[in-house]
MARBATOR-616199 format. One record per residue (C-alpha): residue number from 1; x, y, z. Coordinates in pm, 1 decimal, decimal comma. Example, Ala and Ser with C-alpha at 12.3 -4.5 7.8 and 13.67 -1.06 7.14 Angstrom:
REM residues 2
+-----+----------+----------+----------+
!   k !       xx !       yy !       zz !
+-----+----------+----------+----------+
!   1 !   1230,0 !   -450,0 !    780,0 !
!   2 !   1367,0 !   -106,0 !    714,0 !
+-----+----------+----------+----------+
This chain:
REM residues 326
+-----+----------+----------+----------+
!   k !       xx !       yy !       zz !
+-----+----------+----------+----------+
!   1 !   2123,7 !  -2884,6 !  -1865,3 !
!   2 !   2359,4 !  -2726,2 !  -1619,0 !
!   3 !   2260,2 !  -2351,2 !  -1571,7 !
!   4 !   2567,1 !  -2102,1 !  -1527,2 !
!   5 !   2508,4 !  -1822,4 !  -1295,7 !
!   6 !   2729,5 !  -1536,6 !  -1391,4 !
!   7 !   2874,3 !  -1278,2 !  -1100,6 !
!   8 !   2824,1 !   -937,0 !  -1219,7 !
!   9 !   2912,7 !   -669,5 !   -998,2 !
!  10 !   2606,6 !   -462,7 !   -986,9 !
!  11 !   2238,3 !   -472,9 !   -900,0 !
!  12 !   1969,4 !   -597,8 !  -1114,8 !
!  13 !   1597,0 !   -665,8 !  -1076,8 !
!  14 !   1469,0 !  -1047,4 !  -1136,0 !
!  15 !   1330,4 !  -1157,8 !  -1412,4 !
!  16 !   1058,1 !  -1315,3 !  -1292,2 !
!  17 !    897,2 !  -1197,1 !   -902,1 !
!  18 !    752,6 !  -1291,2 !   -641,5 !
!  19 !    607,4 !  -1141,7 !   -286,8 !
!  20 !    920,4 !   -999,1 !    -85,7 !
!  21 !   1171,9 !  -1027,7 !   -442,0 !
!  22 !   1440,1 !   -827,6 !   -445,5 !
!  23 !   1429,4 !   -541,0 !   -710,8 !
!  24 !   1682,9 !   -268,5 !   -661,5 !
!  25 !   1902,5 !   -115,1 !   -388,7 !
!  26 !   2027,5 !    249,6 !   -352,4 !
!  27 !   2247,9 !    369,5 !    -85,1 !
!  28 !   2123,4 !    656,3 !     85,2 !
!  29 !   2406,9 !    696,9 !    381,6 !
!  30 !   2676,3 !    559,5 !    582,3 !
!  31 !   2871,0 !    668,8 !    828,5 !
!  32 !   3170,4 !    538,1 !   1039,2 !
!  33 !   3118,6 !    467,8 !   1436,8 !
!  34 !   3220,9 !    805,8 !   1514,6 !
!  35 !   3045,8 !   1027,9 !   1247,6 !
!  36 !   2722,4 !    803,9 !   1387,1 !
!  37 !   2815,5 !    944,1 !   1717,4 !
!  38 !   2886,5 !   1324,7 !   1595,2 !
!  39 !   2551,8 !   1317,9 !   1413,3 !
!  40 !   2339,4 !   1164,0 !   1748,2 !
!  41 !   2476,7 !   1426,6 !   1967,7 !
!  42 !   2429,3 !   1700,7 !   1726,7 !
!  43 !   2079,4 !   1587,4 !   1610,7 !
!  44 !   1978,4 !   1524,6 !   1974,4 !
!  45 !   2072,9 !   1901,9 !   2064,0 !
!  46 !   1813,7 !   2075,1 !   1839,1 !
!  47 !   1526,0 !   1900,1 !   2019,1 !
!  48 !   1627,2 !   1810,8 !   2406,6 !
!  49 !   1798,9 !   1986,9 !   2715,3 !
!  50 !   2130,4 !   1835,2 !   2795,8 !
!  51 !   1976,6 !   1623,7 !   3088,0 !
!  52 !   1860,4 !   1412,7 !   2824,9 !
!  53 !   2100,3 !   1089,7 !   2725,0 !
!  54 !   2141,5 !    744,3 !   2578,2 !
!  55 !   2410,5 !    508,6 !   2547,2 !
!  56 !   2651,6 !    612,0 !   2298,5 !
!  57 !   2659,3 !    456,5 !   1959,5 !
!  58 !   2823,0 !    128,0 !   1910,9 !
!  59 !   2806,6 !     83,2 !   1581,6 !
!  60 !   2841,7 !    288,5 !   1247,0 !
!  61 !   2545,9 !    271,8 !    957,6 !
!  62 !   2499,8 !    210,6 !    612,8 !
!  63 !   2115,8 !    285,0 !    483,1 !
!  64 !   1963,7 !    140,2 !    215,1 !
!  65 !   1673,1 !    195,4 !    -28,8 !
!  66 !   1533,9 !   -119,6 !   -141,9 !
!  67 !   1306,1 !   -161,6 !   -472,9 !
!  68 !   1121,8 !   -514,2 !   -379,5 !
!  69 !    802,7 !   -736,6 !   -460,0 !
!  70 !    457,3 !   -737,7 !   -299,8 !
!  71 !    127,6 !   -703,4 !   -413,2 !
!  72 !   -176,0 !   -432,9 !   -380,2 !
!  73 !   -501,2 !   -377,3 !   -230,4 !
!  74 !   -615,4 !   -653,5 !   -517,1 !
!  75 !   -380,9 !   -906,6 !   -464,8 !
!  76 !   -184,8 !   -809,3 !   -756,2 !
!  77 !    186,5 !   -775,7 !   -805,5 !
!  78 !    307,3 !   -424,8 !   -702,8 !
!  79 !    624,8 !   -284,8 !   -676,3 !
!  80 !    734,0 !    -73,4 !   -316,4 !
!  81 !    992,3 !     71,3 !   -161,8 !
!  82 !   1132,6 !     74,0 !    166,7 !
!  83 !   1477,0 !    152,7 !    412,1 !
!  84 !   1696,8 !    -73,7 !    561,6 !
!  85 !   1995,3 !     35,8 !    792,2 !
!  86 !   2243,2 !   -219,1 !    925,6 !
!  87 !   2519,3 !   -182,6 !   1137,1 !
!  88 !   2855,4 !    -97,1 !    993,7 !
!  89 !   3125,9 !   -251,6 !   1145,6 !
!  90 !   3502,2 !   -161,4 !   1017,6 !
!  91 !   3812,7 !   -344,2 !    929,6 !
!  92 !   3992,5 !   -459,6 !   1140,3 !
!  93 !   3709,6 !   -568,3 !   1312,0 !
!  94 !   3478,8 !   -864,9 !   1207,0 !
!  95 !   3117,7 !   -861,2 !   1260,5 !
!  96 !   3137,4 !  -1189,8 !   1444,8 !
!  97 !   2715,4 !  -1165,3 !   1567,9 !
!  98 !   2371,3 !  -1202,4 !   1419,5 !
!  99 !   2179,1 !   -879,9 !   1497,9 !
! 100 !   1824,5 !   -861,6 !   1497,2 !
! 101 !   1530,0 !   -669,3 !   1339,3 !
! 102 !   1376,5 !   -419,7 !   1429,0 !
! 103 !   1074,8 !   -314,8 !   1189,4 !
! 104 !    962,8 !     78,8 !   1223,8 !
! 105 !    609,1 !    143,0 !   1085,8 !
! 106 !    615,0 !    539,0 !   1048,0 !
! 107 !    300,7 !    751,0 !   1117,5 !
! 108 !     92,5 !    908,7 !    850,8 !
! 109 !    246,8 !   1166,8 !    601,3 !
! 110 !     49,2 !   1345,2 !    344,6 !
! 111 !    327,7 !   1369,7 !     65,1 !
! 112 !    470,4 !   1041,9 !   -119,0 !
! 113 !    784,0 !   1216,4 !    -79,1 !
! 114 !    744,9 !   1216,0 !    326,8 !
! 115 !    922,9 !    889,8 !    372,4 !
! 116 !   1266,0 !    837,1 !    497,8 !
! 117 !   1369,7 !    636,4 !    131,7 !
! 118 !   1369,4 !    968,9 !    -13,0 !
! 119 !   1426,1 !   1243,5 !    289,2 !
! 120 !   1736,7 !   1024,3 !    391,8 !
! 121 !   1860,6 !    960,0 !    712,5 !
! 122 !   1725,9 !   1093,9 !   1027,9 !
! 123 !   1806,1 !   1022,6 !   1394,0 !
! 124 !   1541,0 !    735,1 !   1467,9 !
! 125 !   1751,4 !    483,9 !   1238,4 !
! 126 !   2153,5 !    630,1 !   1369,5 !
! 127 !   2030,9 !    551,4 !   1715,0 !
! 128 !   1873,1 !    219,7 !   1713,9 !
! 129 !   2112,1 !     61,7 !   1426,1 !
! 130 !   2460,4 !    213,4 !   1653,4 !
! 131 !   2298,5 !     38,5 !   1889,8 !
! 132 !   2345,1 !   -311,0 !   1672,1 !
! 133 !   1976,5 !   -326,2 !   1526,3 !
! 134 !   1870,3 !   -396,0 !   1184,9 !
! 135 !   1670,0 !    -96,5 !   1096,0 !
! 136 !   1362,0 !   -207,8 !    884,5 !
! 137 !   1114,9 !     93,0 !    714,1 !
! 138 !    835,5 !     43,0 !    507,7 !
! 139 !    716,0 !    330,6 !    278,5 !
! 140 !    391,7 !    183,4 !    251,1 !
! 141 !    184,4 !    132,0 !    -59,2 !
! 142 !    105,6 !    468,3 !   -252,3 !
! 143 !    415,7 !    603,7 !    -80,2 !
! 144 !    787,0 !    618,1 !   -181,2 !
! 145 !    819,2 !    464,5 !   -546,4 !
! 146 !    500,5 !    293,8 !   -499,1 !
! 147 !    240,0 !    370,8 !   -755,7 !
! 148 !   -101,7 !    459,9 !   -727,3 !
! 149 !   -285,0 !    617,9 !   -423,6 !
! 150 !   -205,6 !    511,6 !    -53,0 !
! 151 !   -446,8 !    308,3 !     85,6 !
! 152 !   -512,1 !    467,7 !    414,7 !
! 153 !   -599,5 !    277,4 !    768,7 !
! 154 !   -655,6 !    -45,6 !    576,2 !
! 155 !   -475,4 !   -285,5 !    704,3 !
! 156 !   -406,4 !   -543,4 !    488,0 !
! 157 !   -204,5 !   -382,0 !    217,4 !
! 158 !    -17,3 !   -208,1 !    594,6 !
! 159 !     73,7 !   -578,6 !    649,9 !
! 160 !    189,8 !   -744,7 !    324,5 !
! 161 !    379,7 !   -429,4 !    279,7 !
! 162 !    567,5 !   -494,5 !    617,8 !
! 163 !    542,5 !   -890,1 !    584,4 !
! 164 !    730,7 !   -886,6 !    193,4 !
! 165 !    971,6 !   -591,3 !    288,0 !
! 166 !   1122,2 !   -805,4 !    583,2 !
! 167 !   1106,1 !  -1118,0 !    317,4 !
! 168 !   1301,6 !   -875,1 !     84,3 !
! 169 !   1532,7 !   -774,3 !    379,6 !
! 170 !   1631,0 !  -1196,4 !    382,1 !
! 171 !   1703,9 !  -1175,4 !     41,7 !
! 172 !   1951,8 !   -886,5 !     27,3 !
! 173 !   2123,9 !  -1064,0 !    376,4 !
! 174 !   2182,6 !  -1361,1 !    156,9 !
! 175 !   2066,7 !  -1605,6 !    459,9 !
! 176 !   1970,7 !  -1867,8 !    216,6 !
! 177 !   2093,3 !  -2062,6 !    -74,2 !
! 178 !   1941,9 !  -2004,8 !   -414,4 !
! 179 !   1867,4 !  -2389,9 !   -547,6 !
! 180 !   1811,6 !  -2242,0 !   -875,2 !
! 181 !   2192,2 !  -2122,0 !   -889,1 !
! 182 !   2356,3 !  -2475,1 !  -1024,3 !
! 183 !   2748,3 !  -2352,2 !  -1067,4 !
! 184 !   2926,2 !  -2017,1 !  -1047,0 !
! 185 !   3135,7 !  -1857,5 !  -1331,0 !
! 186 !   3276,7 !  -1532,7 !  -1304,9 !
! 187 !   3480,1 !  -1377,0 !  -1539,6 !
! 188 !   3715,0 !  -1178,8 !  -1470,2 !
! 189 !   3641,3 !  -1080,0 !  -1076,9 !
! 190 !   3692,0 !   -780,7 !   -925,0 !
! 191 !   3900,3 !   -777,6 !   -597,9 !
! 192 !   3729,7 !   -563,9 !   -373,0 !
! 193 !   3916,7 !   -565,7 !    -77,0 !
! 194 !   4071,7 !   -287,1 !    210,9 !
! 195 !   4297,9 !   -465,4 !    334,8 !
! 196 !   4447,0 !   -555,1 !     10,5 !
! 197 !   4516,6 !   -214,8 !   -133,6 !
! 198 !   4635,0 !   -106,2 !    234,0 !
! 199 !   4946,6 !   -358,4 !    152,9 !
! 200 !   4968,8 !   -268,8 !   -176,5 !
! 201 !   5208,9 !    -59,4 !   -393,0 !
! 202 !   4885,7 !    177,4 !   -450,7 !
! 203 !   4803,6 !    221,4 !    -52,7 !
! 204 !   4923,5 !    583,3 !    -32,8 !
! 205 !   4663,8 !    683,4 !   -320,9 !
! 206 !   4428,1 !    461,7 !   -172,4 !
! 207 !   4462,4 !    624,4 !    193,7 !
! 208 !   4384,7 !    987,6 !     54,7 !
! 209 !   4076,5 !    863,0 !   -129,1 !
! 210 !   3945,5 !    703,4 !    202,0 !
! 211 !   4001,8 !   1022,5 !    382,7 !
! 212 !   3901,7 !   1258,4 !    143,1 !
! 213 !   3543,4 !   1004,4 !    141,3 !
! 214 !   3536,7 !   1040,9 !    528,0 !
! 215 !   3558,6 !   1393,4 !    531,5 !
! 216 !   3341,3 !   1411,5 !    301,1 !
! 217 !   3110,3 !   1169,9 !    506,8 !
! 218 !   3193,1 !   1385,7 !    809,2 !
! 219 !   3054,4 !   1707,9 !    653,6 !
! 220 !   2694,4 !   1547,4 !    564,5 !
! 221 !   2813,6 !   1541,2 !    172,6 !
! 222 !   2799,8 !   1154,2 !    169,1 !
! 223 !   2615,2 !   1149,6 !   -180,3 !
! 224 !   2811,8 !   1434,8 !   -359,0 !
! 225 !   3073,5 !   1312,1 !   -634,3 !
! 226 !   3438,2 !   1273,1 !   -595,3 !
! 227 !   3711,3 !   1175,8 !   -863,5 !
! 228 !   3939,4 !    873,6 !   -794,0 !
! 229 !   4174,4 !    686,4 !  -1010,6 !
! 230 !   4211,0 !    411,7 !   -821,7 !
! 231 !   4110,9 !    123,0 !   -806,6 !
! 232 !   3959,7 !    198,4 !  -1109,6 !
! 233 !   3903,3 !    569,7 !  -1274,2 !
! 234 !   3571,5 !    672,1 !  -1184,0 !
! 235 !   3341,2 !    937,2 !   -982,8 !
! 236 !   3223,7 !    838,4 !   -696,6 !
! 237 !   2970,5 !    933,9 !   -424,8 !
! 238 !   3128,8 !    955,8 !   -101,2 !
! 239 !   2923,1 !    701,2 !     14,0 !
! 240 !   2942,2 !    476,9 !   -256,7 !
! 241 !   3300,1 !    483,2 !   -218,8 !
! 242 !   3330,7 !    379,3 !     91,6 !
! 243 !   3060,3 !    160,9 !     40,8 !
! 244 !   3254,3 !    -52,3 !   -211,0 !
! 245 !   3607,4 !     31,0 !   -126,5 !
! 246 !   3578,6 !     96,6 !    271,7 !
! 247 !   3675,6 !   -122,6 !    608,2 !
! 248 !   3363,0 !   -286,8 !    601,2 !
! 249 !   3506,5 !   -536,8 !    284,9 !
! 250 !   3125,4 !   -587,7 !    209,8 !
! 251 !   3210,7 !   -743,3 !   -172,3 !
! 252 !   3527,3 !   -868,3 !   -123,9 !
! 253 !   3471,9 !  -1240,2 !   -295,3 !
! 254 !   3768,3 !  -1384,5 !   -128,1 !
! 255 !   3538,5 !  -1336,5 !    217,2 !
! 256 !   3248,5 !  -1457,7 !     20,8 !
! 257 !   3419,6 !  -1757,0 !   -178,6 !
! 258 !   3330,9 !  -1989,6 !    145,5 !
! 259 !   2941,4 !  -1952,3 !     88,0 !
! 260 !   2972,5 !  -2074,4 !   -280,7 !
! 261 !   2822,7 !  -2437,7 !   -228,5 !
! 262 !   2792,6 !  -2523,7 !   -616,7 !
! 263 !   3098,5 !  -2578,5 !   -901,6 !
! 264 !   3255,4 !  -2284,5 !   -960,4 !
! 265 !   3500,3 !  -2161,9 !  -1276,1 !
! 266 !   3672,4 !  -1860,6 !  -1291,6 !
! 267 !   3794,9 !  -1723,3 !  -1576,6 !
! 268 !   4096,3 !  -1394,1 !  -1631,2 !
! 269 !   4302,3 !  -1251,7 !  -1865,8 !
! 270 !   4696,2 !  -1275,2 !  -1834,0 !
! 271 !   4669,2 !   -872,9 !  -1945,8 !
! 272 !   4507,7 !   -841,6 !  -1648,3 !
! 273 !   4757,9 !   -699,7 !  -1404,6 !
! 274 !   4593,4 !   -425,1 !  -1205,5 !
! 275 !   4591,1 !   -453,3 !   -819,8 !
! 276 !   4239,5 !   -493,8 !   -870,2 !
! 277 !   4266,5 !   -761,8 !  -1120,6 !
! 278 !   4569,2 !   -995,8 !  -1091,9 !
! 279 !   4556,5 !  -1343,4 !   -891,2 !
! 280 !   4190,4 !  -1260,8 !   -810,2 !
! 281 !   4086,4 !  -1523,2 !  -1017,7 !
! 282 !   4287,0 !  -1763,9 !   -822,9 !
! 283 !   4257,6 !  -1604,6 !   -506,0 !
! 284 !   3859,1 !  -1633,0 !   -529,8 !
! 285 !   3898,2 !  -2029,7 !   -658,1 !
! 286 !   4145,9 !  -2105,2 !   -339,6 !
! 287 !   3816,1 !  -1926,7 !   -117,7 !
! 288 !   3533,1 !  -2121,7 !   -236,3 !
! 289 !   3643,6 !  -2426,0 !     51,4 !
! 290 !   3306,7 !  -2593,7 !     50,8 !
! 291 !   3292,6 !  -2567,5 !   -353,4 !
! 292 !   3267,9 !  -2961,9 !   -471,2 !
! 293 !   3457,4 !  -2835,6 !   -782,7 !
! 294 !   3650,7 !  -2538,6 !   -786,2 !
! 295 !   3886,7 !  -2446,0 !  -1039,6 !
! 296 !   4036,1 !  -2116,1 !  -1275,9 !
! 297 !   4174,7 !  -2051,1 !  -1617,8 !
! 298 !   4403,6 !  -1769,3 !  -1705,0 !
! 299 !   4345,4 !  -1693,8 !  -2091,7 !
! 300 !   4648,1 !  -1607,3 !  -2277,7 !
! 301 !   4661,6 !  -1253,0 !  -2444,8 !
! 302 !   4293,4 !  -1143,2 !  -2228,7 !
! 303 !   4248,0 !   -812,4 !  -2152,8 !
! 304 !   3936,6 !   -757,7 !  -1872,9 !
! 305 !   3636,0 !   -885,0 !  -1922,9 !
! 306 !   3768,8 !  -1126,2 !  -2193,7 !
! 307 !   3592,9 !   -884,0 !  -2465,9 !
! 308 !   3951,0 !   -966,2 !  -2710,4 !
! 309 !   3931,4 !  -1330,7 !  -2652,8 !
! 310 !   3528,2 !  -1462,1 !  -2641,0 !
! 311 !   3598,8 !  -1767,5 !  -2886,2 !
! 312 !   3826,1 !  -1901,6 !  -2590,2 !
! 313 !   3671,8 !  -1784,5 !  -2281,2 !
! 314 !   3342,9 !  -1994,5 !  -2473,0 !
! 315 !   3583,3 !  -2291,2 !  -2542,6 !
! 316 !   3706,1 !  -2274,4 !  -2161,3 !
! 317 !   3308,6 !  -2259,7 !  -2012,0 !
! 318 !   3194,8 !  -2552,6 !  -2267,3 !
! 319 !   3451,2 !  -2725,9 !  -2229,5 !
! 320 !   3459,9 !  -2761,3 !  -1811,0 !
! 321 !   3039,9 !  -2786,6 !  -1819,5 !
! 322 !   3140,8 !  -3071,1 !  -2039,0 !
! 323 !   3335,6 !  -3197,9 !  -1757,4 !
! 324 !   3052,1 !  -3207,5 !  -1498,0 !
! 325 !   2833,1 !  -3322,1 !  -1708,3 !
! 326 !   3061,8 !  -3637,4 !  -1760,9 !
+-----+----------+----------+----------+
């Protein structure tokens, strides 16, 4: 039986785990090649004299936590947490490189709190990711989310922690293809895109929300709320807006449509007319390049979501498995 692997637009655990699984993801920070800069210099002041230098920042950041699989002192499945920081690189510009790991193993702390997935950023991570590292942090078992006590100076449980967390780290960079993941259906997708809404008749709106989010980015108030009503009405962290919405066109599905490998359907609403919404569906179809079988349906009378017209968004999926099947 052909299994249908749905798009949904946020993050969920899996079902079933293994070591270095994916859980969760929280964004802590970002912050644009500049602000990076700002914050080095400014950081660096407080604890060296001004003979003291490094190259300046090439990059901006975004920081992670991640929620992911490994196991304890036992062997047995445990959940932990770490960071990852990547570098952020801004429309119009195209990451266009592969940039390597670097994996941090912080000292000892004394609090579970005393690890950077809850503290936040710090300088360590702004300087080596603006200088086009991945930034990988383990909390450590017993530290962070983790439960239980920390197992101090033992190494194994030090190792599988560091081992699964870069595992985990493959996962959320989406360097492989997931076998299990037979065709693609999403209904009603979201377009995600900067450059989009920068040509659109909603760019003005768009503009001030960006630069009301970089301020607010600019004044160390990444993770405090902001109201928007476009594209969708909604608070927002700073950071999470910019994060979805910003230059870096991170879940834009027209960018990703090319790594979709499988048969892919996609299903929308003629109701749905929203700069967000309308010709996505098509848009995302036209994307998938190396799909063997791409195609879309536009349901007559569907709002988003399909939730007014189920009977015939089921027909539609049946119908096309039917298809393949044949």
């Amino acid at each position: 039986m052909v299994q249908a692997a749905f798009i949904l637009m946020i993050n969920i655990g899996l079902l079933f785990s293994y070591r270095g699984d994916l859980v969760s993801t929280e964004i802590l920070a970002t912050r644009n090649v500049n602000n990076t800069q700002t914050y080095i210099e400014q950081e660096l002041a407080q604890i060296v004299t001004d003979m003291f230098s490094i190259d300046p920042a090439q990059y901006g950041y975004w920081m992670y936590k991640i929620t992911y699989e490994t196991i304890d002192i036992y062997g047995d499945p445990h959940i932990a947490t770490g960071t990852i920081s990547y570098p952020r690189v801004d429309w119009p510009d195209v990451p266009d490189q592969a940039f390597p790991i670097m994996s941090y193993q912080h000292g000892t702390v004394v609090e579970k709190s005393d690890v950077t997935s809850v503290i936040g950023e710090w300088i360590l991570p702004a300087i080596l990711t603006g200088s086009g590292y991945v930034y990988v942090e383990p909390d450590y078992l017993g530290l962070g989310d983790s439960e239980g006590m920390h197992p101090y100076q033992l190494k194994e449980p030090y190792g599988t922690a560091v081992v699964d967390m870069l595992r985990a780290v493959r996962y959320y960079a989406a360097f492989e293809n997931d076998p299990r993941v037979q065709v693609v259906i999403p209904i009603s997708p979201v377009r995600l895109s900067y450059s989009y809404y920068m040509n659109s008749a909603d760019a003005e709106e768009f503009q001030n929300n960006l630069e009301l989010a970089d301020q607010m980015e600019a004044d160390g108030r990444a993770l405090d709320l902001m109201k928007v009503n476009f594209p969708i009405t909604q608070f927002f962290s700073a950071a999470s807006y910019l994060d979805k919405h910003g230059p870096g066109e991170r879940y834009n599905l027209v960018d990703l449509g090319p790594r979709i490998h499988v048969p892919i359907l996609a299903l929308a609403g003629s109701l749905e007319t929203h700069t967000r919404l309308v010709d996505m569906a098509s848009d995302l179809v036209l994307s998938a390049v190396n799909s063997p079988s791409a195609s879309y349906e536009i349901i007559k009378g569907g709002d988003h979501s399909l939730q007014n017209r189920k009977n015939e968004a089921s027909k539609a999926v049946l119908k096309w498995v039917t298809n393949l099947k044949s």
